[in-house]
C-alpha positions in Angstrom: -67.7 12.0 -1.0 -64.1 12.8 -1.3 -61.3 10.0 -2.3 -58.0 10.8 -0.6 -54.4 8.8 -1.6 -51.4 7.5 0.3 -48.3 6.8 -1.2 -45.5 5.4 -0.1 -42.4 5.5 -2.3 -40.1 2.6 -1.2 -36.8 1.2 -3.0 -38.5 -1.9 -3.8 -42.4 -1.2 -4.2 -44.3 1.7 -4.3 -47.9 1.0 -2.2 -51.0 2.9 -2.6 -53.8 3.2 0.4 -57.1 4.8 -1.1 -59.1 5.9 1.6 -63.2 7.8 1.5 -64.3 10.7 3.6 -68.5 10.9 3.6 -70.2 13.8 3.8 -70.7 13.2 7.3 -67.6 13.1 8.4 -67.0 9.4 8.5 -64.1 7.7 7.3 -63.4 4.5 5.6 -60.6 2.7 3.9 -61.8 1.9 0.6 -58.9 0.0 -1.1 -54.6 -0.6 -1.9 -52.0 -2.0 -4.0 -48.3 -2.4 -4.6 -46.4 -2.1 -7.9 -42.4 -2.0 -8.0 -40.5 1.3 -7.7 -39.7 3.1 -11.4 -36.3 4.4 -11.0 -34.7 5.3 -7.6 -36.5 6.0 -4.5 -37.2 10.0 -4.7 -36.4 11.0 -8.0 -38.9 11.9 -10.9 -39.2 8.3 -12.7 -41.0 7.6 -9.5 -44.4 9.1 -11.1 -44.9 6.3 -13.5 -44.8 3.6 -11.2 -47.1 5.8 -8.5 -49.5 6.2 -11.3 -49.9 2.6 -11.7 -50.3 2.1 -8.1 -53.4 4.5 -8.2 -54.5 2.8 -10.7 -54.4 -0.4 -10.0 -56.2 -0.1 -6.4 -58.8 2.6 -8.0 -59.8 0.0 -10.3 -60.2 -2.4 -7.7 -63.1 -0.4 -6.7 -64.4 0.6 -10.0 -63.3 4.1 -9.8 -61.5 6.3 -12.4 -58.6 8.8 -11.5 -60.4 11.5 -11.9 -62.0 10.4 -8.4 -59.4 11.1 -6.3 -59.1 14.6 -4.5 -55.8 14.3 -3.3 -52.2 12.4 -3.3 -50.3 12.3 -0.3 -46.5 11.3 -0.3 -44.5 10.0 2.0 -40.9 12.1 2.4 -38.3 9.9 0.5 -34.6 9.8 0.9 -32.9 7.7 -1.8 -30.5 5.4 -0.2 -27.8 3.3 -2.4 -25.9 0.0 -1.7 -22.2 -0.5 -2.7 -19.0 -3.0 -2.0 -15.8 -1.0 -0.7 -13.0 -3.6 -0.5 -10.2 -3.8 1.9 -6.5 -3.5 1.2 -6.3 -5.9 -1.9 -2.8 -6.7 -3.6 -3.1 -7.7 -7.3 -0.7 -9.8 -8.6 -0.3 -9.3 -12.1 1.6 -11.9 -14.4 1.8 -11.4 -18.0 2.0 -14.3 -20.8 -0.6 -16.0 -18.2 0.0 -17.4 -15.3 -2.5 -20.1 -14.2 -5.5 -22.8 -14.9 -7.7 -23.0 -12.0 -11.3 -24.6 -12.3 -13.6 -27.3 -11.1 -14.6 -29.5 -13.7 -16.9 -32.7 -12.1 -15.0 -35.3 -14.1 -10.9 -35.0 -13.9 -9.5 -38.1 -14.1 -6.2 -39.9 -12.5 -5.1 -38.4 -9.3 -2.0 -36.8 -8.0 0.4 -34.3 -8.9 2.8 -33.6 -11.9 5.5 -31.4 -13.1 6.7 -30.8 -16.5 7.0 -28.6 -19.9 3.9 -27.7 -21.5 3.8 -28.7 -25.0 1.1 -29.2 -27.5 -0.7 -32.6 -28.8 0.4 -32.0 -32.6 3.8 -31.0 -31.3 4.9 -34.0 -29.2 7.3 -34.8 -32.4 9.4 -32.1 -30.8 9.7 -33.7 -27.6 13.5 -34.8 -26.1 13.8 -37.9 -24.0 14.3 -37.8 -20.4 12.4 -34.2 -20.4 9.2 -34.7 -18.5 6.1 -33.1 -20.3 2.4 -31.5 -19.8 0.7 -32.5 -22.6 -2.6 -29.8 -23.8 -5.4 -30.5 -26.3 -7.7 -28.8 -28.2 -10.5 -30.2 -29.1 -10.0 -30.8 -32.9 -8.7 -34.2 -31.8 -11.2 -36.6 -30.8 -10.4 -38.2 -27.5 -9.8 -42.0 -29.5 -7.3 -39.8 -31.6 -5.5 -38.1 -28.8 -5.2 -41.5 -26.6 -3.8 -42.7 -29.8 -1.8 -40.2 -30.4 -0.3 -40.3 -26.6 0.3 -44.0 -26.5 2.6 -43.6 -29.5 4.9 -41.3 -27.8 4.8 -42.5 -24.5 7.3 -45.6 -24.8 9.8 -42.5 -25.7 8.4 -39.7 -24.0 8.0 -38.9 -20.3 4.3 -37.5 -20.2 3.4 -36.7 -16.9 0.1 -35.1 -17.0 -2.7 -34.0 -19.9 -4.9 -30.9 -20.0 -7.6 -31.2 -22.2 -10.0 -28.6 -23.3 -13.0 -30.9 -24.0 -15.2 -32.6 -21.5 -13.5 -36.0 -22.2 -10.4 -36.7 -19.4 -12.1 -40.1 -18.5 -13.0 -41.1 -21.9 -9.2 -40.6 -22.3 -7.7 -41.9 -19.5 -9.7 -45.4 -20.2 -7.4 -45.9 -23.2 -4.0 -44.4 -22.1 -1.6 -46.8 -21.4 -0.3 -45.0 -17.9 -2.3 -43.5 -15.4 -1.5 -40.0 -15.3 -3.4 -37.1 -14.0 -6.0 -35.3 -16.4 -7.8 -32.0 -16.2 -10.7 -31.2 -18.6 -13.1 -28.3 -19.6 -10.2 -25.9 -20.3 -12.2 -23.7 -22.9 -8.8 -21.3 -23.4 -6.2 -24.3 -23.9 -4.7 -22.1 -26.8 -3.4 -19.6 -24.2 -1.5 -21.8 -22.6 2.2 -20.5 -23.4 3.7 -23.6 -24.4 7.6 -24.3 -23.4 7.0 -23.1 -19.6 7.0 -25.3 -16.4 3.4 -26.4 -15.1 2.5 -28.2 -12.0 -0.8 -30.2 -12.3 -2.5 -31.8 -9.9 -6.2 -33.9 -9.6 -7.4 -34.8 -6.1 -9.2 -38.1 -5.7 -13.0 -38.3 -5.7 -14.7 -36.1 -2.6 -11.2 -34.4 -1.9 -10.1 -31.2 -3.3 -6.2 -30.3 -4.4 -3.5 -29.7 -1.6 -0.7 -28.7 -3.2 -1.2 -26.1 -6.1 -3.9 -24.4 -3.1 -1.1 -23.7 -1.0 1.7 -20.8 -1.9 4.5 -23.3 -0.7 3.2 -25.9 -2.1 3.5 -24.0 -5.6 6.9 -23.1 -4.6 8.0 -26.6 -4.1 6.6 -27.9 -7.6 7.8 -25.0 -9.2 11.3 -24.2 -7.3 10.2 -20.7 -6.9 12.0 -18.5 -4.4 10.3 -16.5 -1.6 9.4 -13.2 -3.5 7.6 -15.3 -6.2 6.0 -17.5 -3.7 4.7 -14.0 -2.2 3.1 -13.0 -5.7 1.6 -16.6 -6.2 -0.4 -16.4 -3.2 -3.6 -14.9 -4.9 -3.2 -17.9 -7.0 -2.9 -20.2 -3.8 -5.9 -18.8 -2.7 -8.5 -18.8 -5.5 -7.8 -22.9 -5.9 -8.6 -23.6 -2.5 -11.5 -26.2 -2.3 -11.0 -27.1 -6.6 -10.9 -30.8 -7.5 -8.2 -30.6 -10.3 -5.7 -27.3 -11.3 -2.9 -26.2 -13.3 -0.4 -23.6 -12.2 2.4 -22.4 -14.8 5.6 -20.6 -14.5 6.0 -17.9 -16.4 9.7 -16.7 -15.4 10.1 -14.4 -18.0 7.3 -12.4 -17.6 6.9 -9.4 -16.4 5.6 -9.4 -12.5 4.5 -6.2 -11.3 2.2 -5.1 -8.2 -0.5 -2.7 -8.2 -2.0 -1.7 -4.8 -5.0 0.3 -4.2 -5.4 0.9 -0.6 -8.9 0.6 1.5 -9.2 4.0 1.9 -10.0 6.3 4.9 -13.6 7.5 6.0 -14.5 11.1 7.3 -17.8 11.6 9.0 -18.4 14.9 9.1 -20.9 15.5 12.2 -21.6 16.9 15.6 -17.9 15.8 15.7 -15.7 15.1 12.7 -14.3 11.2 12.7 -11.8 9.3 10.8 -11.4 5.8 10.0 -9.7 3.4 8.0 -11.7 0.9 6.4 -8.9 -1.8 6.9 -10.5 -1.3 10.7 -13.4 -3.2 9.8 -17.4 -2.8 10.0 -17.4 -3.0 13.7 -15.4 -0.2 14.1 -16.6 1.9 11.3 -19.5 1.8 12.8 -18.2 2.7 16.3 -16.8 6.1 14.8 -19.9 6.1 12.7 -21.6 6.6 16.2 -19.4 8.5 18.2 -20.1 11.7 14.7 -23.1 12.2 16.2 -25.7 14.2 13.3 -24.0 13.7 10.0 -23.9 16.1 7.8 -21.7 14.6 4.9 -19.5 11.2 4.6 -16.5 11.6 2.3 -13.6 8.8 1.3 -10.2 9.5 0.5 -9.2 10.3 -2.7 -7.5 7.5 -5.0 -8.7 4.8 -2.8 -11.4 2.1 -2.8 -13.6 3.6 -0.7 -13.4 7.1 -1.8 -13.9 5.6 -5.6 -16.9 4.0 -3.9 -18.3 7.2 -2.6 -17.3 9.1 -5.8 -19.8 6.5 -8.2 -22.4 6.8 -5.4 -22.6 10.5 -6.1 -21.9 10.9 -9.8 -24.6 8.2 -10.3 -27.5 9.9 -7.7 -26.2 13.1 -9.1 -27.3 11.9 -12.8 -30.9 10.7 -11.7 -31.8 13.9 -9.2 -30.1 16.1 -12.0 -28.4 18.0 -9.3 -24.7 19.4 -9.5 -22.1 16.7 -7.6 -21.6 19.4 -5.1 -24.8 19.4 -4.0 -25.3 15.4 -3.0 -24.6 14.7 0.9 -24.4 11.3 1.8 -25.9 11.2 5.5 -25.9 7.6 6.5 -24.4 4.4 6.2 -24.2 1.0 7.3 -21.0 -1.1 6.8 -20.6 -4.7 7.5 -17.5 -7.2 7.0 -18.0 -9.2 4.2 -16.3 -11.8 1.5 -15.5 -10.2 -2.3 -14.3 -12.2 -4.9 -11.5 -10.7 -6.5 -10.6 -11.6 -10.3 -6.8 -12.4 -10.4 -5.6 -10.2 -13.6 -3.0 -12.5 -15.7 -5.7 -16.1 -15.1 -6.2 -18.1 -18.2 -10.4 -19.2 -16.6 -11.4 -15.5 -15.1 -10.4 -17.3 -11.7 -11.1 -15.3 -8.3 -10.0 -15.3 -5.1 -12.3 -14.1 -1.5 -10.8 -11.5 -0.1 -12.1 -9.4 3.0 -14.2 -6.3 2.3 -17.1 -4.0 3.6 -20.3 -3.8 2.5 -21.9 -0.5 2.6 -25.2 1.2 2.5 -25.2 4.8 2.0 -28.1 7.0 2.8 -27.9 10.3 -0.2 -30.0 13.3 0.3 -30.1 16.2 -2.2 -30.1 20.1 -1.3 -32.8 19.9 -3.5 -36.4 18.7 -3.0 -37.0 15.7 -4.8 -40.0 14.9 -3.3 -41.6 18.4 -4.2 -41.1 18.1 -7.6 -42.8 14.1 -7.7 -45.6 16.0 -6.3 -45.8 18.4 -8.8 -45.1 16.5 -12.1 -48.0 14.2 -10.4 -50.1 17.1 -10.1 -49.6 18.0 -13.9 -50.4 14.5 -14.9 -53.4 13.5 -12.8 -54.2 16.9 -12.2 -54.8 15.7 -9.1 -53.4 17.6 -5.9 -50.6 16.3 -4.6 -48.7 17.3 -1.5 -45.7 16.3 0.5 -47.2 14.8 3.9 -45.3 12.9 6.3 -41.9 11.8 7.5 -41.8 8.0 7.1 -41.6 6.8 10.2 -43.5 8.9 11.8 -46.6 7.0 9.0 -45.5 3.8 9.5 -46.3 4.5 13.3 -49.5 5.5 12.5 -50.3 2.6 10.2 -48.5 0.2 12.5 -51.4 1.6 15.2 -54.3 -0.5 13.3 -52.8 -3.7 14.1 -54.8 -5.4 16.2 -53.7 -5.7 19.5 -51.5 -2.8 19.9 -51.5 0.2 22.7 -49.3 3.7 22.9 -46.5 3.4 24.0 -45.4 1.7 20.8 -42.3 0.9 19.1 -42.0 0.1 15.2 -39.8 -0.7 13.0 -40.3 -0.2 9.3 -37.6 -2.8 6.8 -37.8 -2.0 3.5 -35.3 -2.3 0.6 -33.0 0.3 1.4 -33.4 1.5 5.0 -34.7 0.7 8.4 -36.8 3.2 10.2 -37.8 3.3 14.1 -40.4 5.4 15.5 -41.4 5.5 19.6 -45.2 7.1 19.5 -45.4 7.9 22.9 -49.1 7.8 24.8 -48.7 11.7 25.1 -48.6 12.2 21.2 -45.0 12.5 21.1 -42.7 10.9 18.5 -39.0 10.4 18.2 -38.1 8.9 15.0 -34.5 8.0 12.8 -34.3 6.9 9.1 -30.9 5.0 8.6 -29.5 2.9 5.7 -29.0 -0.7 5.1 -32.2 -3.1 4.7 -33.2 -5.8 2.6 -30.9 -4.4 -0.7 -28.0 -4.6 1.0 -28.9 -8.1 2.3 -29.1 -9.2 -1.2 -26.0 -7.6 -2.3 -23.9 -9.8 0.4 -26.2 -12.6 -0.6 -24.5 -12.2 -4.2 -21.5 -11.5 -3.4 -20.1 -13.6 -1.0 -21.4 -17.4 -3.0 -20.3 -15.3 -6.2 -23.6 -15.2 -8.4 -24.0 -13.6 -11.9 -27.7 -13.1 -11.0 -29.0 -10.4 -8.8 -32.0 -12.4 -9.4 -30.6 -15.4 -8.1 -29.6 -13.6 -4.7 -33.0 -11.5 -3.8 -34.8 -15.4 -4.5 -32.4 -16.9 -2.3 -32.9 -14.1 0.4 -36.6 -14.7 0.2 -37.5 -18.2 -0.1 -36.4 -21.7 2.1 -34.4 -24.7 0.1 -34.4 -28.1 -0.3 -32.3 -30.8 -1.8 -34.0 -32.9 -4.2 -32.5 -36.8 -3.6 -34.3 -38.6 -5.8 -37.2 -38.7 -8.1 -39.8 -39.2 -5.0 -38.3 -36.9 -2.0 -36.5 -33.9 -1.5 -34.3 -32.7 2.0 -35.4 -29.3 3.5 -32.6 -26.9 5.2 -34.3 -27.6 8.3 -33.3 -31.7 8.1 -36.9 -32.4 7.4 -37.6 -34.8 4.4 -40.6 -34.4 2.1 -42.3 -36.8 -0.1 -43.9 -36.5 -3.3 -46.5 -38.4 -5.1 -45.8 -38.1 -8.9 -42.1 -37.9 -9.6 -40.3 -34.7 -9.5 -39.0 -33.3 -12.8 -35.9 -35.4 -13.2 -34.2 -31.7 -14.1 -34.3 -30.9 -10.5 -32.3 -34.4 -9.2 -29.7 -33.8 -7.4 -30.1 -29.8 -7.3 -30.8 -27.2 -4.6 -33.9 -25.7 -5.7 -35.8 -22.4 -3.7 -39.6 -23.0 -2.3 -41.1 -20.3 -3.9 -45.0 -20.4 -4.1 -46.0 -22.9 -6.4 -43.2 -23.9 -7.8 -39.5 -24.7 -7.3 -36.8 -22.7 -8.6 -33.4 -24.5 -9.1 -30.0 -22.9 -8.3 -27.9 -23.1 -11.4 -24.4 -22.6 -9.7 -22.8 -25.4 -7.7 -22.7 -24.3 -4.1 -23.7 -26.4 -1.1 -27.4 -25.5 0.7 -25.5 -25.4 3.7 -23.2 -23.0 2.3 -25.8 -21.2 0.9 -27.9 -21.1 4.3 -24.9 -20.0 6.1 -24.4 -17.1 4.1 -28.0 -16.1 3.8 -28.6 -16.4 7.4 -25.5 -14.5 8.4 -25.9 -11.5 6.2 -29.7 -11.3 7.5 -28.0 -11.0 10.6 -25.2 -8.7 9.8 -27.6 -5.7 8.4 -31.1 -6.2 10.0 -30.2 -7.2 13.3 -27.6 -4.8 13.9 -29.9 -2.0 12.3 -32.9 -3.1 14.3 -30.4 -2.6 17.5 -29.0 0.9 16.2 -31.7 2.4 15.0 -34.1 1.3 18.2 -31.4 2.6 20.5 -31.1 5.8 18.9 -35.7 6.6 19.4 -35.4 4.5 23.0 -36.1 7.1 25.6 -32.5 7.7 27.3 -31.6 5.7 24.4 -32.1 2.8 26.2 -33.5 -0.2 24.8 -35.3 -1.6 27.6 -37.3 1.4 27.8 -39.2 0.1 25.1 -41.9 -1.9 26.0 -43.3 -3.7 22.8 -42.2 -3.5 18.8 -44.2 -3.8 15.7 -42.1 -5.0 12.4 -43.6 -3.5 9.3 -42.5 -3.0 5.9 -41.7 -6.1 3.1 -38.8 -7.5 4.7 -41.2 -7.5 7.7 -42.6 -10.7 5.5 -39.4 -12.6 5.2 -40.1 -16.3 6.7 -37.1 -16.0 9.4 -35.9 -12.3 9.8 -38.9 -11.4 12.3 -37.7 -14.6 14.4 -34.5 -13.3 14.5 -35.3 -9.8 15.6 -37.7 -11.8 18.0 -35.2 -13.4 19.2 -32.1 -10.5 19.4 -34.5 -8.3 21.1 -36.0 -10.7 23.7 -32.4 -10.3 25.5 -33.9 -6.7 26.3 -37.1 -7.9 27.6 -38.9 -6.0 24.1 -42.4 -7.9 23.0 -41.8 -8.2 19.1 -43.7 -9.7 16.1 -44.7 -8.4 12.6 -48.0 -5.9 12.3 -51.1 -7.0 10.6 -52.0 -3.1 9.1 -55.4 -2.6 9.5 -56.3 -6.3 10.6 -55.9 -7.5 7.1 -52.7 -6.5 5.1 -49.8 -7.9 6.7 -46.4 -5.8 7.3 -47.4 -4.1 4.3 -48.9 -1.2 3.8 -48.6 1.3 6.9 -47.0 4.4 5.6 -49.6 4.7 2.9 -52.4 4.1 5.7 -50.3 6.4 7.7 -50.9 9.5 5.5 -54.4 8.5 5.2 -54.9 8.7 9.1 -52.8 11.7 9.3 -54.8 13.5 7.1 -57.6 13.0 9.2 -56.2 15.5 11.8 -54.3 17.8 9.7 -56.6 20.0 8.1 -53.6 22.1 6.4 -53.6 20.5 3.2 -57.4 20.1 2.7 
């Protein structure tokens, strides 16, 4: 009996197929696992997580390492997600510039001009001078109240800013009605003695004034240079209940611009675009390069600062010089960035338009060669490099049930899509291109703005619902669901993710339609239009209906709605699609590492 090994070295997971060749030639698949990926995808902290693979599915089967005969690896290229932004202008205002949040309870409504002063310091004030009132929270909000309605018969206090949670607790005992903002945790930077403009939109409305540039302008009398620096401002308020704006006139207002940067594909043909063109047309020239050999950006710009940390930090875990990282693929798509606005008292942002990228890195090196030896010194085991990815997955993607040559897959993993054609006559055309389910994730994030990259690959991989009361939640797809025994009352009111067995709930206040939108779209935006490129480029004549049927493999291959949509998109072409079912039992999952088992069979070189 001899025990053989596939491994297949993904971004995300690493998955093992163990497979037994008899004495008599026979050949069966004896067992498999999955663990994540240790370190990035072809570099030497891959072993660990290999090694626990192995031996995880040879202790399924009661076996030891010292069983195995041999370790075949898949060929891995590293690929690495970043954000290059467009042209961005940054405003910066010194002494501070702005308030800008969303607490849930403001209270009053409207808007108000006047000069910022402080609680303890309304002694100061001047008659007929109209005032913005801020206060800490070492006053209670029954002293503050009283403290206001002692100086308002005198006084003209047009608005409060408060940096406890406690605006209606004080507005119930003013005297007036004036318009109050709340949860202001950095009220002592507020420069006291400049103009501010406050406003607090009524109850399921959000602020019209301080969210539009002329609208600051005509609080604040500004002039149309400053209302062409406040615009960042404008922007990040848009959609907020309640905000502040102050004028800081003696500060210093400069501009710093970083431009977008230029791309250079260096190819069959050399290319040139600038990023401020847009995915589409990135993509276009991207194309029209033919082979890559390299990718560069231009110097002192966003993107080139982008393609600079992409190779200093593949560089530092391949331990190879700079010079000798190429990047040789990428895939850019528009996308939404919040941008922090330097000179903002609460860290506020503003969306601005930017490409995502995924960039494909290969080293001069061999990577792969050197996994396969430090495995060898570990397991001493032998291990060899066997099989170009696709052309596995194609061979794995053959033991679904129901499948015939000619045939089409598509293998969606973490970092990158690959297409194979196996054609009946043994021939196969193949392409390994960036851009899969990381990138997906990294749009998820940024665009609704999360902390957590958690958060974001949970919201890429599981449906929603809307818990609305104790006894029922709404699904994204309008239907409602009904419960037995209450829900934890922790969940009312929150979007919470469908994950098996339990329900995970979304921490930050966005929509679920908002947050459906944006998952749906940047599902769209990266694995559709990679399931196009990268068929188009193995179709015979390049020409998509050439391709009878596809198979989907890989773990994004087990997302609940990316295989309808690739279903869907590739119907238009007349293409038979649905996911694989590797040897009639593991899913998607799996067919490289069962690849380089069947492989073996007829290869005979590395026996």
């Amino acid at each position: 009996m001899k025990l053989i090994a596939g491994v297949d070295i993904g971004n995300s997971t690493t998955e093992v197929c163990i497979g037994e060749i008899r004495e008599n030639g026979s050949f069966r698949f004896v067992s498999g696992a999955s663990r994540m990926t240790t370190g990035t995808k072809g570099t030497l902290p891959n072993v660990f997580g290999i090694k626990q693979a192995l031996l995880d599915a040879l202790g399924a089967v009661n076996l030891p390492l010292s069983a195995l005969s041999l370790v075949r690896l898949n060929e891995a290229a590293p690929v690495i997600g970043d954000t290059a932004m467009e042209t961005i202008t940054e405003t910066i205002i010194t002494e501070s510039s702005m308030i800008g949040h969303d607490p849930s309870t403001p209270a009053g409504a409207g808007e108000a001009v006047g000069e910022l002063i402080f609680l303890e310091n309304l002694w100061r004030g001047k008659p007929g001078v109209p005032y913005i009132v801020a206060v800490d929270s070492r006053f209670s909000y029954e002293e503050a109240a009283s403290r206001l309605n002692q100086f308002i018969p005198e006084l003209d206090i047009k608005g409060l800013i408060l940096q406890a949670d406690e605006a209606v607790l004080v507005e119930n005992r003013l005297s007036i009605r004036i318009p109050i903002v709340d949860e202001v945790r950095h009220i002592r930077q507020i420069p006291e003695g400049k103009m501010a403009a406050i406003e607090v939109a009524l109850p399921g409305t959000s602020i019209r004034m301080l969210s539009n540039p002329y609208g600051i302008a005509t609080l604040l009398g500004l002039n149309a240079e400053e209302t062409r620096m406040v615009t960042p401002i404008a922007k990040s308020l848009i959609g907020n209940r309640s905000a502040v704006v102050i004028r800081t006139p003696h500060g210093n207002i400069q501009e710093n611009v970083l431009p977008a940067g230029e791309i250079t594909f260096h190819g069959d043909t050399d290319r040139t675009v600038n990023i401020d063109a847009g995915a589409d047309r990135i993509m276009e020239e991207r194309s029209a390069a033919g082979e890559i050999r390299d990718i560069e950006g231009q110097n002192n710009t966003n993107v080139g600062n982008m393609f600079k940390r992409i190779r200093t930090g593949m560089a530092d875990v391949a331990g190879d010089g700079g010079e000798e990282i190429r990047i040789t693929d990428i895939l850019a798509v528009d996308t939404l960035a919040p941008v922090t606005i330097p000179g903002a008292l609460a860290g506020e942002t503003c969306m601005e338009k930017a490409v995502g990228i995924a960039a494909m890195v290969r080293t001069r090196h061999l990577p792969m060669q050197k996994i396969a030896e430090r495995l060898e010194e570990e397991l001493h085991v032998k291990a060899v490099v066997a099989g170009v990815e696709a052309v596995m997955a194609s061979l794995g993607a053959m033991t679904t049930p129901g499948t015939r040559l000619p045939l089409a897959i598509l293998d969606m993993g973490g970092g990158s899509t690959d297409a194979a054609v196996l054609e009946a006559d043994g021939t196969v055309r193949t392409t390994h291109q960036a851009g899969a389910g990381e990138l997906v994730t990294m749009l998820i994030r940024t665009e609704l703005g999360l902390e957590s990259r958690q958060t974001a690959e949970q919201i890429k991989k599981y449906p929603m619902g809307k818990v609305e009361s104790l006894f029922h939640m709404r699904l994204e797809n309008g239907a409602m669901r009904f419960f037995e025994e209450s829900i934890d009352p922790r969940y009312f009111g929150r979007v919470v993710l469908l994950a098996p067995g339990e329900m995970l709930r979304i921490e930050e206040d966005i929509t679920m339609e908002k947050i459906m939108d944006v998952r749906r779209d940047a599902k769209r935006k990266v694995f559709v239009r990679n399931a196009i490129r990268a068929l188009t480029a193995v179709a015979p004549d390049h020409d998509l209906r050439k391709i009878p049927n596809v198979v989907l493999v890989g773990g994004s291959a087990e997302d609940f709605e990316i295989p309808e949509m690739l279903t869907q998109a590739l119907s238009e072409y007349r293409i038979v699609c649905g996911r694989g079912n590797i040897r009639g039992t593991e899913g998607p999952r799996n067919a490289v590492a069962t690849g380089l088992l069947l492989s073996y069979l007829g290869a005979g070189k590395d026996r």
